[in-house]
N, C-alpha and C positions, 0 to 999 in steps of 0.2 A: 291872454284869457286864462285866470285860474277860478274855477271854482269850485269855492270853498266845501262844499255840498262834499265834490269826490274825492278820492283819495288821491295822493301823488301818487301813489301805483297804479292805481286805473287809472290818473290823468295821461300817466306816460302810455300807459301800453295804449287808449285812443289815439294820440298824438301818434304813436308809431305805426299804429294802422291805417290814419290816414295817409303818412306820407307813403308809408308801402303801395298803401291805395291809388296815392296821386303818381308815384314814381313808375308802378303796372302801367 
């Protein structure tokens, strides 16, 4: 899932929130 809309820097830093999120 990329979309296009957000930037690769906010894609990353969500992505890393969630797995922080999933890994808590």
């Amino acid at each position: 899932v990329c979309p296009k809309g957000l930037n690769p820097t906010k894609a990353i830093g969500k992505i890393k929130e969630l797995m922080v999120r999933r890994a808590v």
